[in-house]
C-alpha positions as CSV (number, residue, x, y, z in Angstrom):
1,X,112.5,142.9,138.6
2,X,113.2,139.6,139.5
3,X,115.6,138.8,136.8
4,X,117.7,142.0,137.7
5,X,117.8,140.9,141.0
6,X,118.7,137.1,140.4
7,X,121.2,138.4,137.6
8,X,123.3,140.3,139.9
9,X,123.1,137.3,142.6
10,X,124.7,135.3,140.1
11,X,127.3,137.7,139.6
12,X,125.9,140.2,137.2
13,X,126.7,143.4,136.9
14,X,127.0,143.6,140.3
15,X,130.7,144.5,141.8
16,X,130.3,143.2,145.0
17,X,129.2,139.9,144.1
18,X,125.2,139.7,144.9
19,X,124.8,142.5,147.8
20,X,121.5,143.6,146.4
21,X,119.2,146.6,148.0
22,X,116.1,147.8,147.9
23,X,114.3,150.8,147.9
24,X,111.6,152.9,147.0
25,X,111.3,156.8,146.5
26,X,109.1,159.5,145.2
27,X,111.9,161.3,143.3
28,X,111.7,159.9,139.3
29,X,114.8,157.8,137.9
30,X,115.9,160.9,135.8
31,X,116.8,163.2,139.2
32,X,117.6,159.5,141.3
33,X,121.2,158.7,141.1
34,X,122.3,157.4,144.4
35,X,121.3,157.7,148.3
36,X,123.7,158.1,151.1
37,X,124.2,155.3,153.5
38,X,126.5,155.6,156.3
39,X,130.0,155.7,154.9
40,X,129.5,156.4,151.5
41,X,126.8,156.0,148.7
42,X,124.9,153.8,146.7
43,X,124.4,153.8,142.9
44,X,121.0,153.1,141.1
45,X,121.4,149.9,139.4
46,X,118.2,149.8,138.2
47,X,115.1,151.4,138.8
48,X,110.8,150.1,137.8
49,X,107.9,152.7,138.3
50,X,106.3,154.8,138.3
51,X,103.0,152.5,140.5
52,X,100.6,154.3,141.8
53,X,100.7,154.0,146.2
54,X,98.0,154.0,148.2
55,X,99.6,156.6,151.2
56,X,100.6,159.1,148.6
57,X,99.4,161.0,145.5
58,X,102.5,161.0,143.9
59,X,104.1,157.8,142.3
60,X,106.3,155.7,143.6
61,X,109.0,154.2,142.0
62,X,111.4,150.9,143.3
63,X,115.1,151.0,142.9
64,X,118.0,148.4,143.3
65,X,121.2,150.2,144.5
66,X,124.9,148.6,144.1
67,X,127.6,148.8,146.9
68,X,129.1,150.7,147.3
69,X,128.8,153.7,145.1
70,X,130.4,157.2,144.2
């Protein structure tokens, strides 16, 4: 996860030049496309998961979004 994150800071795949962001959801990669933010969206870039959580039963997975998104 680190790599991702230190490729697109060097100007990866990244289209706006190393803004990365984090977060973490319940909802597997397969159903996960983007989140809404407040004047737009943000694509999955990449996602890593499932890990197991210790406030939930169900897995969690972490995602790095691009910005902004469709």
């Amino acid at each position: 996860m680190q790599d991702a994150a230190k490729n697109r800071a060097n100007g990866g795949a990244d289209p706006v030049e190393g803004r990365t962001f984090y977060g973490t959801s319940h909802i597997p990669p397969d159903r996960l496309t983007s989140r809404p933010i407040g004047n737009g969206r943000q694509t999955v870039y990449e996602s890593f998961g499932p890990f197991k959580d210790s406030t939930s039963r169900q897995p969690t997975y972490i995602y790095i979004y691009n910005d902004p998104g469709h």
